[in-house]
ZAKOL-188215 format. One record per residue (C-alpha): x, y, z. Coordinates in steps of 0.05 Angstrom, whole numbers, padded with zeros to 5 digits, always signed. Layout:
XYZ...
This chain:
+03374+04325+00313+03342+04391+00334+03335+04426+00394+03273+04422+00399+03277+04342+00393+03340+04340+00447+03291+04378+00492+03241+04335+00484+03277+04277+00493+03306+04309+00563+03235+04322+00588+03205+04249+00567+03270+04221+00601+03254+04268+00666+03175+04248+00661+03198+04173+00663+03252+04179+00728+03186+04214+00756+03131+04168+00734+03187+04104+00756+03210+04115+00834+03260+04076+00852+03239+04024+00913+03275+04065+00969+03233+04118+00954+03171+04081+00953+03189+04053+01020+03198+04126+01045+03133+04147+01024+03096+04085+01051+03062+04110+01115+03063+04047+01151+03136+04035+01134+03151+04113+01161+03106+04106+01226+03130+04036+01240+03205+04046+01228+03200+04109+01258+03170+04081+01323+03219+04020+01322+03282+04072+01307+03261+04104+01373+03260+04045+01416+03318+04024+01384+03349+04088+01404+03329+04079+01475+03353+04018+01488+03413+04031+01468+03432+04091+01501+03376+04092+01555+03416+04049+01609+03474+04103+01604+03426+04154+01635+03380+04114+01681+03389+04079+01747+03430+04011+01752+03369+03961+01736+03405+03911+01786+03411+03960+01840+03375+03943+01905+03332+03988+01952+03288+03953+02003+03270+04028+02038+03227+04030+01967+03209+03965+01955+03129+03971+01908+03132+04046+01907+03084+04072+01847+03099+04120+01793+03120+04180+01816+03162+04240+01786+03228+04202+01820+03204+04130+01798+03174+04146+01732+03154+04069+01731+03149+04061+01804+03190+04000+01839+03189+03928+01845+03189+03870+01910+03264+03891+01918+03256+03964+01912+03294+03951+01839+03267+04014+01791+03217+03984+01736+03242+04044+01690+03312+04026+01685+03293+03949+01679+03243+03954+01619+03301+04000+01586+03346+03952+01592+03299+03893+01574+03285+03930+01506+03368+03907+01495+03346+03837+01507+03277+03834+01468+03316+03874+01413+03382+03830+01408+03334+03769+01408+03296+03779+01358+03348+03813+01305+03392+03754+01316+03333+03696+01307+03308+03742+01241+03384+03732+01210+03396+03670+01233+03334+03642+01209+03337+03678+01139+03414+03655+01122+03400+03576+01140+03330+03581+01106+03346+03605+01041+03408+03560+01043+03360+03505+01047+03301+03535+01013+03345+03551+00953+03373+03470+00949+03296+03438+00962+03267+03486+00913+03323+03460+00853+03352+03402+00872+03297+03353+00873+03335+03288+00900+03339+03327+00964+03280+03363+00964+03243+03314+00999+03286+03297+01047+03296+03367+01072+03210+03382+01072+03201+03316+01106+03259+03348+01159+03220+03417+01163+03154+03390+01167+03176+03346+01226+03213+03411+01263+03145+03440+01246+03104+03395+01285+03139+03417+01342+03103+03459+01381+03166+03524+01387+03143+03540+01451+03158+03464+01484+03214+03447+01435+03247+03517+01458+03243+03504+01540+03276+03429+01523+03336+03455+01489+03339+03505+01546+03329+03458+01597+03385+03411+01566+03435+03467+01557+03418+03516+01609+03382+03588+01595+03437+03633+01566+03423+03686+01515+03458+03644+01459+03419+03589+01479+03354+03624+01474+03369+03648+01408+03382+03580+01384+03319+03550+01419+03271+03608+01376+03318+03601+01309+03304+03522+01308+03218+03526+01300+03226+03596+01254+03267+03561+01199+03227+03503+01170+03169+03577+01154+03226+03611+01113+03248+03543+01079+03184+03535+01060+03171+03607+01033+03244+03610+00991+03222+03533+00962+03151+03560+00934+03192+03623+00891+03250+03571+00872+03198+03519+00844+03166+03582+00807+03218+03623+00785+03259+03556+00753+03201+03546+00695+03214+03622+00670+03236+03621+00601+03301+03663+00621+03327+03609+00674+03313+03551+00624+03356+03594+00571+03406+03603+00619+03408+03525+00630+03411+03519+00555+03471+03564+00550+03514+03517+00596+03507+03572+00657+03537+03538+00716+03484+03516+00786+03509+03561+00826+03518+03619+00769+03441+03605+00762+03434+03601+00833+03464+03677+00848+03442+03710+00788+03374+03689+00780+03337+03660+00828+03374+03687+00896+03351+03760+00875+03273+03744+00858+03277+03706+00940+03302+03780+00968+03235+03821+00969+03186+03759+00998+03252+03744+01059+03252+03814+01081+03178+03820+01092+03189+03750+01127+03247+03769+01174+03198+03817+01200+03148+03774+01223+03205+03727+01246+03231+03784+01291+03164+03799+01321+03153+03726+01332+03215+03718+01373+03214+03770+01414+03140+03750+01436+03170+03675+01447+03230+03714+01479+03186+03737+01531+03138+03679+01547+03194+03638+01562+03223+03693+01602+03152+03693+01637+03149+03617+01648+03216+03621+01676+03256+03579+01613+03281+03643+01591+03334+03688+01604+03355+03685+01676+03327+03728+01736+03389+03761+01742+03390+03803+01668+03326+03841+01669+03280+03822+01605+03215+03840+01591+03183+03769+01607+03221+03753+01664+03199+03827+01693+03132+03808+01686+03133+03740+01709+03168+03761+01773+03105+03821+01786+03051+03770+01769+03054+03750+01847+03046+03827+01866+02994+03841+01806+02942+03861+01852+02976+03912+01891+03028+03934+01840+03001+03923+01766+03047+03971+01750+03101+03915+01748+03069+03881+01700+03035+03941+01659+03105+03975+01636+03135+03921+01606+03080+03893+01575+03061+03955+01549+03137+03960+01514+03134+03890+01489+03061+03907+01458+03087+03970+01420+03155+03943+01395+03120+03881+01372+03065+03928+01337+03126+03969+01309+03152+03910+01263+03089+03886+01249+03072+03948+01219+03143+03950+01195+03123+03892+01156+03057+03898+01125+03088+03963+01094+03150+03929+01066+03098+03873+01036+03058+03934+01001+03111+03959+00974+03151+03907+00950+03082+03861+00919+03037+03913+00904+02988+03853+00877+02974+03832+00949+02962+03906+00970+02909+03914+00906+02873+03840+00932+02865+03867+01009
């Protein structure tokens, strides 16, 4: 071979890694997925290490009980003089933790199931006709019994939101199993004598990946928002361990004269939830481009 061919060959072999980004990069060069992530990164940020340079959110001070925003109370003050600022910093912990936690949870025990309705059709119906009945459900009601039974802890809040989430990702892993078992390439593979669970991990688990992270976004934006209405009906997290909903639930009295109660951590709750969201649609553009091109 020449050199002339060898260089050739180098450039058509550079052309290709150029024309063919890899999905990370795609990702990076999605705008909603930069904007999104890096709005969510940032809250992230403060939440964590916001409470280690802002007031105790706890901390009682009658002398400025519904004080507005000012240059000392950036967020103003509530009924008990506690500052807003360092509560809806420390909320963004709870809202956060919440809805990571349900978005996990909810993906491991749905493609569990997913993944054994979708193949295994003796139990496939068994486990829609369980799904369909968590489904009808309303999350909201079914999450304030379980709380009500078991008392209003964080773990029990997380448990109340995972229940209602999962039958949506069961149902989403079940649609690619029953599609992706007709290809010509998992039939060969049964054909061969390839072991269930061979089949299981090396085909079908990896075509499941792209459609559940898109999903776990959605899932975390969902429980956060049903983090905080139960907080603000008062089923939530208790009074005591400052959340978004439970901040605004206990301003809605003073609304009138101090919207600001209300405003702050609303507004937080709005812009994280927007965050994923966009977070989401992104991730869905990148990773099934044939949705973007139909939109």
């Amino acid at each position: 071979m020449t050199d002339t061919n060898q260089d050739q060959l180098m450039s058509d072999s550079v052309l290709s890694q150029r024309e063919d980004p890899g999905v990370l990069s795609m990702m990076l060069n999605n705008r909603a997925i930069f904007w999104g992530g890096s709005l969510l990164l940032l809250f992230a940020l403060i939440a964590i290490f916001g409470p280690l340079f802002t007031a105790d959110p706890a901390a009682l001070n009658p002398i400025k009980r519904l004080k507005p925003p000012s240059v000392e109370i950036w967020f103003g003050s509530d009924f008990l003089g506690r500052d807003i600022f360092a509560r809806v910093i420390y909320g963004g912990r709870i809202s956060l933790v919440v809805g990571i936690a349900v978005a996990v949870i909810a993906v491991i025990i749905g493609l569990f199931l997913g993944l054994v309705a979708g193949y295994v059709r003796a139990l496939d119906a068994v486990i829609m006709r369980v799904m369909d009945g968590l489904m009808s459900i309303p999350a909201i009601l079914l999450a304030i019994a379980l709380i009500s039974l078991s008392g209003a802890t964080l773990s029990t809040v997380v448990i109340a939101i995972v229940i209602p989430e999962i039958p949506r990702v069961v149902r989403l892993v079940r649609a690619v199993v029953l599609t992706v078992r007709e290809e010509p390439y998992v039939e060969a593979a049964i054909a061969a004598g390839t072991r269930l669970p061979l089949i299981m991990v090396r085909h079908i688990l990896p075509n499941t990946i792209a459609p559940l992270i898109v999903q776990a976004t959605y899932v975390c934006a969902s429980a956060m928002l049903t983090e905080s209405i139960l907080g603000f009906l008062g089923a939530g997290i208790p009074p005591e361990i400052p959340s978004w909903g439970n901040i605004m639930s206990e301003g809605r009295t003073y609304f009138q004269i101090s919207p600001w109660i209300i405003f702050f951590p609303g507004i937080a709750l709005a812009l994280t939830v927007l965050a994923v969201n966009i977070v989401g649609d992104g991730l869905r553009d990148t990773l099934d481009p044939r949705i973007a091109r139909k939109m």
